[in-house]
N, C-alpha and C positions, 0 to 999 in steps of 0.2 A: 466359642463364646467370645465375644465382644469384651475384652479388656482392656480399660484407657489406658493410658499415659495422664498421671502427675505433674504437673508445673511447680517447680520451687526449683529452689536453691540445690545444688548439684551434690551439699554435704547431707541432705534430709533423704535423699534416696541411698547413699550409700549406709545412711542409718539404716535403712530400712532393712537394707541386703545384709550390713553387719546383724542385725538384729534376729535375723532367722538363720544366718548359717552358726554364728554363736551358739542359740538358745534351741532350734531346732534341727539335730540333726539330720532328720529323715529329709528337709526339701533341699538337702544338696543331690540326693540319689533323683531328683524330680527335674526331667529335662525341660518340665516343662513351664517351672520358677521362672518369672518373668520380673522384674526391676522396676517398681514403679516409684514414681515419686509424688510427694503428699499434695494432696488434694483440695481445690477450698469451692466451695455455692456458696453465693450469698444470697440472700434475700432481702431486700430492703424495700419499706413503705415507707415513704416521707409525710411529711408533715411541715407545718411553718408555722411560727409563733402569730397568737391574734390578740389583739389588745385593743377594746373597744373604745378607750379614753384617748385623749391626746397625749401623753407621754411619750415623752421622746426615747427612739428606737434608734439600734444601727441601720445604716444605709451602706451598703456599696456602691458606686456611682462610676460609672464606665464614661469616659471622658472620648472624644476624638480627635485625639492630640493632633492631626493634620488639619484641622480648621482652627486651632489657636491666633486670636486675634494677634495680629504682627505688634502691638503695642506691651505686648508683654513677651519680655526674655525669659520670662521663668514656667514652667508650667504650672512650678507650686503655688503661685502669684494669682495665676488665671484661675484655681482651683479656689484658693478663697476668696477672691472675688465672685466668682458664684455661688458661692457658699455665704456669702454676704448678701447678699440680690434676696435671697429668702429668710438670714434667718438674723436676728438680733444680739445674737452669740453664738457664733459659731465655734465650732472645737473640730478642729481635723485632728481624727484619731491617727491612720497611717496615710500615706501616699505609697501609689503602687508603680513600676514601673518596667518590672519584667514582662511581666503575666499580660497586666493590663496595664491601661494608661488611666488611672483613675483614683480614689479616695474613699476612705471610709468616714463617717461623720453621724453627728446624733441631730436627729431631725424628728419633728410628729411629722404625723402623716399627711396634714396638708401641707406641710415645706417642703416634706418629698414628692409631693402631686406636681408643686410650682415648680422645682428645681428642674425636673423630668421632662418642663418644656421650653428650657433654655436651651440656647443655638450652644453645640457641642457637646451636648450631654448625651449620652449615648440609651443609656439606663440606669433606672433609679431602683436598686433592692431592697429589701430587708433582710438584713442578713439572716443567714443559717448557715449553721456548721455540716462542715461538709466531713463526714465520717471517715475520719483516718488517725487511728491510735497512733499519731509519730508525734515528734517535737518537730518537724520543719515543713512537711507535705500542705499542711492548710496556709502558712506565708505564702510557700511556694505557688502555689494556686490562687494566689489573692482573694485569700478568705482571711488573711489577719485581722481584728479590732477586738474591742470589746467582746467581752462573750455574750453570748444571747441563749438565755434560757427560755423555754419555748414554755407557752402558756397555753392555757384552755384544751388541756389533753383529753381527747374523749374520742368514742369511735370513729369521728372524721378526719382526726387530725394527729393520732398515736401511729407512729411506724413501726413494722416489725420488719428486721431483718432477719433470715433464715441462710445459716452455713451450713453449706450440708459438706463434710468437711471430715477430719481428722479427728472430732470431738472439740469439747473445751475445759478449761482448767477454771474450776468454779470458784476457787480463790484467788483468780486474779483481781488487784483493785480497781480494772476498765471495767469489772463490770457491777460497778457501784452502785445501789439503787436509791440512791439520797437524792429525794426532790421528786422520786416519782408514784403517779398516782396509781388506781387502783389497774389491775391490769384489766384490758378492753375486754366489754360482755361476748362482742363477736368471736373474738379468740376462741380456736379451737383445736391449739397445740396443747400437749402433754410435756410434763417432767416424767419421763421413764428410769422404774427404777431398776439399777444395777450394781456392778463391783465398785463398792466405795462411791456408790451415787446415788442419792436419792432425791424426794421433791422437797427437802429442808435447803437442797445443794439451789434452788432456784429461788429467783425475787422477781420484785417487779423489774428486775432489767434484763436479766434472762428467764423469759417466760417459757421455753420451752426446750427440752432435750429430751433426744430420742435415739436410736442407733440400729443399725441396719446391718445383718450379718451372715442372714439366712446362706446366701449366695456364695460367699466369701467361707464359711463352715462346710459348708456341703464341698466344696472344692478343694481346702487343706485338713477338712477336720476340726473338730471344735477347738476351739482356741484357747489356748493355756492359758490363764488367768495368772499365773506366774508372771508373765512379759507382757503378755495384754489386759489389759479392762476391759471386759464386759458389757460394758454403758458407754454414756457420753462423756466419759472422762479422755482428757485428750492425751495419749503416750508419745506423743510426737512432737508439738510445739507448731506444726503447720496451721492446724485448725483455729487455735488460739489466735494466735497473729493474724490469720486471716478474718476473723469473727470482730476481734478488738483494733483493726485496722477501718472494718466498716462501721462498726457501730460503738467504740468504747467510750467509757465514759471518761471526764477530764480528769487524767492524778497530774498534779506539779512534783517536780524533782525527779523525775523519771527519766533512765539512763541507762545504757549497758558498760557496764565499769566506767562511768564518768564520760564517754562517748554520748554524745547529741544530746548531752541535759537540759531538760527546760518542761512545760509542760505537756502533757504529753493528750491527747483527744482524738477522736476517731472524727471520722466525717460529718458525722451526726450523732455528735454522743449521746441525744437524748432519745434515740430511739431507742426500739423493746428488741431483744435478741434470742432469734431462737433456730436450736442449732440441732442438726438432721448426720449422726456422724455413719458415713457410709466408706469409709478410708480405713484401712488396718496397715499392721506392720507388713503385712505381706502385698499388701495393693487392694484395689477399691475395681471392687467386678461392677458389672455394667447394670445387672438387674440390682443390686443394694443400691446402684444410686438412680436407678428408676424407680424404686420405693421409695428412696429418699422425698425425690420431685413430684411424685406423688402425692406423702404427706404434705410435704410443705403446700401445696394446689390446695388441699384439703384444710389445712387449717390457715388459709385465707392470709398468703404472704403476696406481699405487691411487688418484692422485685428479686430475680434469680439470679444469681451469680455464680457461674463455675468456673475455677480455673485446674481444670480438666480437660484432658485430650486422648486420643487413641489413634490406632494408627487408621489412617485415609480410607472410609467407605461410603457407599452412597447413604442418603438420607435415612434410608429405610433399614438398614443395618446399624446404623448409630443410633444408640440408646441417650444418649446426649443429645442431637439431634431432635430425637422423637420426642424424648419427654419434651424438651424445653419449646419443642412446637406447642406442645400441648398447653404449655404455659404460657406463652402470648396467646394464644386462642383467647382464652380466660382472660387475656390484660396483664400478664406479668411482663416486665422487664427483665430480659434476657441479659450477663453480660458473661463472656466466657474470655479465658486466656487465651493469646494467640498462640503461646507454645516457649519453651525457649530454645527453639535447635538452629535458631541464627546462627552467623549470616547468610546460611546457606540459602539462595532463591527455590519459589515451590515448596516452603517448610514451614506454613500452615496447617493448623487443626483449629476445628471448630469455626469454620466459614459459611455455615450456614446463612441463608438471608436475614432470618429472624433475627439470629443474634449479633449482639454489638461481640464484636471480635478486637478484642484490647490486646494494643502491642506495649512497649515499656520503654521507658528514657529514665534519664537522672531529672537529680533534681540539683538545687545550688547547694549542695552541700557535702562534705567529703573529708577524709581522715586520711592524712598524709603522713607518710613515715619516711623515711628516706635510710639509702643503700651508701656507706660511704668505701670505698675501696683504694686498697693499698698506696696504689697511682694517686691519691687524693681528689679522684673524681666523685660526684655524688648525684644519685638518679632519686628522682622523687618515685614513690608507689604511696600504696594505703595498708591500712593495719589495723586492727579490733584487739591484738594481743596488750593484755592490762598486766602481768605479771613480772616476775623478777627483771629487769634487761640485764644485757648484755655488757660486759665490763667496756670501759673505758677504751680499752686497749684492744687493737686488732686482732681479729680469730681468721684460723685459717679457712678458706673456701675450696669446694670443691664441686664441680659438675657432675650429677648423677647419670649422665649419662656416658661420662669418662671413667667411673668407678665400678657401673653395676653391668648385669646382666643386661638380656635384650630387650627391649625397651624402659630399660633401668632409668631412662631419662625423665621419667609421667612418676618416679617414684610410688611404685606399686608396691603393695604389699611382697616382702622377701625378696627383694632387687637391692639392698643395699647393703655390701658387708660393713658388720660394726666395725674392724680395722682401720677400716679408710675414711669412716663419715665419724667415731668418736671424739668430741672436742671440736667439731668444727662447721662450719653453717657450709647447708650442704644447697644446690642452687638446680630445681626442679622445674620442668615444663607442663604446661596447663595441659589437661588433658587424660583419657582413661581411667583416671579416678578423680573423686572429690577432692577440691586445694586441702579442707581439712583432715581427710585422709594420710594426705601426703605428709601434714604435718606430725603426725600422729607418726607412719613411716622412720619418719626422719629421729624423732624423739626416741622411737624405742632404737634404731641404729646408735644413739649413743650422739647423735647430734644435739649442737646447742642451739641453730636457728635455721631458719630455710627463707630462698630468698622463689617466689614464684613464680616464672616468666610468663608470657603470652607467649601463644603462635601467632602466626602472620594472620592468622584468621580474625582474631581475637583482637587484633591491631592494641590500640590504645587503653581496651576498656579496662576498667579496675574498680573489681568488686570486692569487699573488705571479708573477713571472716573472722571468727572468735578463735581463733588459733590458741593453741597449748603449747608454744614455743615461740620466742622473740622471732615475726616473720612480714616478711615486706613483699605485695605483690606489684610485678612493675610491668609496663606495655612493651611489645615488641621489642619495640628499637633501643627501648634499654638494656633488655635481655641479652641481645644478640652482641650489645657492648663489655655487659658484663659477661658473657660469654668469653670474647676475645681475649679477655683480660684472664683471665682463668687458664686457659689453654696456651697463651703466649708467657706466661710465667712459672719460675721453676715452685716459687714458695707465694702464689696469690693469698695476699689477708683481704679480710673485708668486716666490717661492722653496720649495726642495724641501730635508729633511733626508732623510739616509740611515735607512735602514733597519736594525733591530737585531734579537735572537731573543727574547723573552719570551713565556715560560712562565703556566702556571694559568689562563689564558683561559676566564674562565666568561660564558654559557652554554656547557656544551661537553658532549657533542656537537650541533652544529646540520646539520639536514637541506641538504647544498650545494643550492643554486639548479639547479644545471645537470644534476643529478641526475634520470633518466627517472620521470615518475609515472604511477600509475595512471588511472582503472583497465584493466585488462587488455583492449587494446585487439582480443584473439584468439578469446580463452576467457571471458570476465566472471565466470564462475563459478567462476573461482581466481584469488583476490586475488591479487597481486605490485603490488612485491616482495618476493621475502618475509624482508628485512633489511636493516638501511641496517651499514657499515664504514667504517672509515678512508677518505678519499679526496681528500682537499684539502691540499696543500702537503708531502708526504710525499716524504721523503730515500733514497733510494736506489742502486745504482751502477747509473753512466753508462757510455757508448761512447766509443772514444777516437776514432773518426771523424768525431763531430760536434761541434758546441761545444752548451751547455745551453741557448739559444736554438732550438737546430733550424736557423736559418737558415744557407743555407750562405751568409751573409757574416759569421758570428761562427766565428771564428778560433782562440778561445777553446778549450781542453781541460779537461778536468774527470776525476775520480774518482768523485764524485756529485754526482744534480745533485736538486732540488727539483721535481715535477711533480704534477699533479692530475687527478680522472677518476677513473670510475667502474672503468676499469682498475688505479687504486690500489688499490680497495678490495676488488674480486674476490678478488687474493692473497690477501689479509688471512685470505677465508674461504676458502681452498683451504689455506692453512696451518691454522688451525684446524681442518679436516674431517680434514688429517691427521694432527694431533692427535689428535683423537677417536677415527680409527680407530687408533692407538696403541695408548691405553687401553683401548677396545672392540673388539679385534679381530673380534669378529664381526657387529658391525651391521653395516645395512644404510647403502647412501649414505640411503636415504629417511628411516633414522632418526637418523643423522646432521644432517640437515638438519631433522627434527623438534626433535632435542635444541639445535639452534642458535635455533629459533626460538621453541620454547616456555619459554626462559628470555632471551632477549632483552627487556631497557628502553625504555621509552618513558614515564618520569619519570625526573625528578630527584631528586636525594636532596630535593629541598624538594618533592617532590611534584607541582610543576608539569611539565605534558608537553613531550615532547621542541616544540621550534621548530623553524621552518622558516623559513632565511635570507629568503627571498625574497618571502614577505610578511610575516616578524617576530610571525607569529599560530601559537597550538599548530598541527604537524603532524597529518597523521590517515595511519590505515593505507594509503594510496592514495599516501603519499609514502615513509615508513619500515618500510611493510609490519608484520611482528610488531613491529621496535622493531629500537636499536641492539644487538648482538652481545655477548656477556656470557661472554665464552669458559670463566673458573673453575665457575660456575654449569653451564655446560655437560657439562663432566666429569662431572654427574651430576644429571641430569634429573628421575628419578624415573619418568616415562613418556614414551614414545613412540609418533608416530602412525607406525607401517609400511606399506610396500606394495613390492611387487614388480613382475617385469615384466608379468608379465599382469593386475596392478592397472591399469596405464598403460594397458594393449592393451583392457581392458576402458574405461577413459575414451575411446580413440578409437573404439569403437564405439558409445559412447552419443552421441560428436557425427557418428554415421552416418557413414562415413570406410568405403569399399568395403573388397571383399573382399580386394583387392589391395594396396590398401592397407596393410589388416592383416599382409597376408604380408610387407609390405615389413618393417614393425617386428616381429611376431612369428613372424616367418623359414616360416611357412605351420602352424605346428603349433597355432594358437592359433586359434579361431574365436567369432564374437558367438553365442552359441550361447541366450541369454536376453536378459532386458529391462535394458539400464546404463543408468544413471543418473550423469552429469556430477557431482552434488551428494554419489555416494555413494564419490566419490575418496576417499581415508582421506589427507587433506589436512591439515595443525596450522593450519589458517583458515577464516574462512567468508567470502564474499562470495556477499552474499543479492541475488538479481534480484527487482523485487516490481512490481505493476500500479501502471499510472499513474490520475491522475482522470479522464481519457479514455476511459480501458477500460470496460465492461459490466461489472456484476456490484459484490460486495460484495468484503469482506476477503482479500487473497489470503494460501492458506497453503502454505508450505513447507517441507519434512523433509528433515533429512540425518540421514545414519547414519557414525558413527565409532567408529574400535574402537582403546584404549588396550592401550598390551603394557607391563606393569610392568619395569623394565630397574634397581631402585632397592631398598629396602627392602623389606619388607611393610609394608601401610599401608592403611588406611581413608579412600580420598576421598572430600570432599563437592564437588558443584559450587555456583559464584557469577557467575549473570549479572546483567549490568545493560547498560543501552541509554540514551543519549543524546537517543533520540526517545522520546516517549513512544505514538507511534503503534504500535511496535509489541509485540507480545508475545511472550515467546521461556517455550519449556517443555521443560525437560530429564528424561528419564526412559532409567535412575531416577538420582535425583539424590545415588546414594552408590554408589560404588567400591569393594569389598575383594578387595586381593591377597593372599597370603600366601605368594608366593615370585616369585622372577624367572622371567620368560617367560609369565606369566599372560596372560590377554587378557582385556577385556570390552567390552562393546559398549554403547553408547548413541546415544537418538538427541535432536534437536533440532530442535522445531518451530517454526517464525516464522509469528507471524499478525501481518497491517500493514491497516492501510488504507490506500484510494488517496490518493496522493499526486502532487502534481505532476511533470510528467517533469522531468529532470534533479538531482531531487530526492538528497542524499545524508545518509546520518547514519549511526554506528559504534558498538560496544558492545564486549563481552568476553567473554570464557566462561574460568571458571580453576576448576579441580580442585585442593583444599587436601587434603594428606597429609602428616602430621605436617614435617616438615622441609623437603616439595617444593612448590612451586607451578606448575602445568603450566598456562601461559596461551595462550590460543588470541584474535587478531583478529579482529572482525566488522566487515564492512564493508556495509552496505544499499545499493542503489541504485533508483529509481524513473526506468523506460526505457518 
């Protein structure tokens, strides 16, 4: 059987495994217990607010700060001055200046018509909130202004998101139904009832819950209602967060001990929530969450989101895969996690073409604590720990890998004698367990703090936890220093300061360490991932079943709690996609996921490339795929790369996949009926496969063929490539675009000629299409195999 992999946070699996070797003793005798970690789908339909009067609205306003007339030194300057050209009182809400180069402002809709056709304006919005329960993920994404409650809710314009997920906690305050209408007549989701859940447990904002367990019962046994729920009550905290990540509603004052307070909203808080829980303490089998994708298909959810994985099979054996075929068939929006078993390269799951394959980065915001030691040196890290500190005065330290048994270093459970760690902050390497394990560890050895190191792998990154002891975690190169210090000393002290929230963290976004990279360990001829999101320390609401540690010896209860993963950042763009399809009611998922990724960043405003935590050197598209997420920009593309289902059906016949096969995804009506081509997927990327120095023969050349659908202005594009290596040569024809209305198509193609090169060999380029106000940029990735 087909058993995925979980994406989350590295403390929510070892909940999982403490939680049945604890409570059940029979699946330690069972060789065949497998660790999985929690699970999140989302579902999301968008919507946008519609206001038939002239009333002034937010606008977003995407600026192209490189055509700034030279008479103005300011941007801010140039921004109300346009903003003056149309309106008689203007009010600049914020200016934006990471994300985007642009402004939010209150405008009717005819000053946003005029504004929209001033030289440098890029695009003019209305806003909408982009569903993400945190307090910093929507600044971060330049979605800050004004809130915009979304009007005229009725069967066109009501979202539902659907998490098929770990359950939900129906007394969370995200999911508030204040303000909303009746639920939609088309709905044709269920409140199922269960242990401590019923349909009193649902409103109009969570319209639907149900739970999936057939699969998961038949394989451990029914489930003790002792340790688990029954229902869609969530015992984990994954699902929650993940559900009120995509879709929660706005609470103010929202915090995990006083950590990232402010208001807290999901992407799209005014959408409808309805949640498919196919996750247990033991793990989430492949057929519960094929009924999960099922139901959701069935009661008519517009967009999919799993951040779910298993380990690497073809199409036709992945249950995730198949369904979520099934689901863009239908028009859903697919978005799955890319994994978190970064940095390793080839450490992808869920690459499928259909699905949007979300990888994860920070954001500008971070909780620093810092490590002060005896020598009076002082390393910065982060920290989540809100409880008693640590006195005044130096405690002694100790390396657990100097004290304990073998691999006594990762602080494993029964590696640490109380003698030696009692009284004193004991200083552990990331690794073989959960950090809050570790902390857990160390506390019952009689320790008073623990301090976390990286490996070399793990370089720089620093991801916070709710720890149950005063504890600091720090990158590498601190590690190795407080290391030195420790073993070069007869009596090493050391002390710990708490942890605080600070904001504008720049570099930001950086590629997380533990984020799945390429390349595409399936397909190699479809780069993924094909976008990095939010995913590193992100606020969202919790479960009142477990404490924000996971462990069940934290006692602790929470509203929300702070977690990380690649299941962070999935929401992110499952709210954005239903977004888009708000706006755009009729794209497709495909071009949805074009429009995400052909205006996606990969610089900074200083022009340097996006990083990558974990070696501190520019990222390349094998890590962030197109680039970071650029949601405003997205709104309007200008072109999109489409395809449909029997675009897909035709890619698995050009990777030779039987006849049967095909029937499985194209239900028997669809047959290989010509010569496909892998290359000629109508993909927004390229990953080019080219001969090594090994091979026979001269320069190898390769052709792809793509076809542009104008979704944007009329407009005259030129293409601009360029490459990195100078080995190869790329040739586009023809190399100018003219649309003159939406829905246009045109086709072009792309030749790569390389010389051989050594295997393992890699290097990247660009391909961008310039049409007056759009920039539709496409990844290139080479590899020599």
């Amino acid at each position: 059987m087909h058993t995925p992999y979980i994406y989350n946070s590295s403390q929510q699996a070892q909940h999982h495994l403490n939680s049945i070797i604890r409570h059940l003793p029979s699946y330690q005798m069972n060789p065949r217990i497998i660790l999985l970690m929690a699970v999140m789908v989302v579902v999301c339909h968008p919507y946008t607010a519609t206001n038939t009067n002239q009333e002034q609205k937010t606008y977003i306003v995407h600026m192209d700060k490189a055509v700034m007339p030279p008479e103005y030194s300011d941007h801010q300057n140039w921004y109300a001055t346009s903003m003056e050209s149309v309106s008689e009182s203007p009010e600049m809400l914020y200016t934006y200046e990471n994300v985007i180069h642009g402004f939010s402002t209150r405008l009717t809709v005819e000053q946003a018509k005029l504004l929209e056709k001033k030289h440098g304006v890029l695009s003019v919005k209305e806003e909408v909130i982009y569903k993400l329960h945190t307090t910093r993920s929507p600044e971060f994404l330049g979605l800050a202004g004004k809130e915009m409650i979304f009007s005229g809710l009725n069967s066109s314009s009501d979202v539902v998101i659907g998490v098929v997920d770990t359950g939900v906690w129906p007394g969370s305050k995200s999911l508030d139904d204040t303000g909303f209408g009746p639920v939609p007549g088309w709905w044709k989701g269920e409140c199922k009832k269960g242990t401590s859940f019923g349909v009193s447990n649902c409103n109009k904002k969570l319209i639907g819950a149900t739970f999936f367990s057939r699969a998961y019962e038949a394989t451990y046994g029914p489930i003790d209602e002792t340790i688990e729920s029954r229902s869609a009550i969530d015992d984990d905290g994954h699902g929650t967060h993940t559900a009120t990540t995509a879709a929660g509603s706005i609470v103010t004052g929202a915090s995990l001990f006083g950590f990232a307070k402010g208001k807290a909203r999901g992407m799209a808080p005014n959408a409808r929530l309805a949640v498919y829980k196919a996750c247990w303490l033991g793990g989430c089998l492949g057929s519960d969450i094929l009924a999960a994708i099922e139901k959701a298909i069935a009661d008519r959810v517009h967009v999919l989101s799993l951040s779910i994985g298993g380990t690497l099979a073809n199409y036709t054996t992945d249950m995730v895969a198949y369904g979520t075929f099934k689901a863009v068939s239908r028009g859903i929006f697919v978005a799955c996690s890319a994994g978190n078993s970064g940095p390793d390269p080839f450490s992808l799951s869920n690459v499928a073409p259909w699905i949007a394959t979300v990888g994860a980065g920070t954001i500008d915001r971070d909780f620093p604590a810092s490590v002060v030691l005896g020598n009076g040196k002082m390393f910065r890290g982060v920290s989540l720990y809100s409880g008693k500190p640590l006195s005044k005065f130096m405690v002694p330290i100790v390396y657990a890998g100097n004290i304990s048994k073998t691999t006594g270093n990762f602080c494993l459970p029964g590696t640490l004698p109380r003698r030696r760690v009692a009284g004193k902050i004991v200083m552990c390497e990331r690794g073989g367990n959960s950090r809050v394990q570790k902390g857990m560890v160390v506390k019952e050895a009689g320790g008073v703090g623990m301090i976390v190191v990286n490996s070399e792998k793990f370089g720089e990154e620093l991801v916070a936890d709710a720890q149950l002891i005063p504890t600091a975690t720090i990158g590498y190169r601190g590690g190795e220093a407080i290391k030195r210090y420790i073993l070069s000393n007869d009596n090493p002290t050391a002390t710990i300061a708490s942890g605080v929230t600070e904001l504008h963290i720049q570099p930001s976004p950086v590629v997380a360490a533990f984020s799945s990279r390429g390349p595409n360990p399936l397909t190699p001829e479809i780069l993924k991932p094909d976008f990095i999101a939010p995913g590193v320390n992100i606020l969202a609401g919790w479960t009142g079943k477990t404490g924000p540690s996971g462990l069940t010896e934290d006692t602790r209860r929470v509203k929300f709690n702070i977690v990380s993963g690649t299941s962070m950042s999935c929401p992110h763009v499952s709210g954005l996609a239903a977004l888009l399809k708000a706006t755009h009611p009729t794209w497709t998922p495909a071009a949805i996921r074009s429009a995400l990724m052909t205006t996606a960043y990969n610089v900074y405003k200083n022009g340097e490339g996006l990083k990558d935590i974990a070696t501190e050197n520019p990222s390349t598209p094998f890590d962030h795929g197109s680039g970071h997420v650029d949601p405003v920009r997205a709104m309007d593309p200008g072109l999109v790369y489409d395809a449909s289902a029997n675009d897909y059906l035709g890619f698995l016949c050009a990777l030779n996949y039987s006849s049967n096969a095909i029937k499985m995804f194209g239900g028997g009506s669809f047959k290989c009926r010509k010569k496909y081509r892998v290359e000629d997927l109508n993909y927004p990327s390229f990953a080019v496969h080219l001969r090594t120095g090994s091979d026979q023969g001269g320069p190898t050349t390769v052709k792809y063929t793509r076809t542009l659908k104008n979704v944007g202005s009329p407009a005259t594009y030129k293409v601009s490539v360029w490459s990195k290596i100078a080995s190869v040569k790329i040739k586009v024809d023809p190399e100018e675009l003219i649309f003159t209305k939406q829905g246009e198509k045109r086709v072009y193609t792309v030749t790569f000629t390389a010389s051989p090169m050594q295997s393992g060999t890699t290097g990247f380029g660009q391909l961008k299409w310039y049409g007056g106000k759009y920039v539709v940029s496409s990844p290139i990735a080479f590899s020599w195999v």
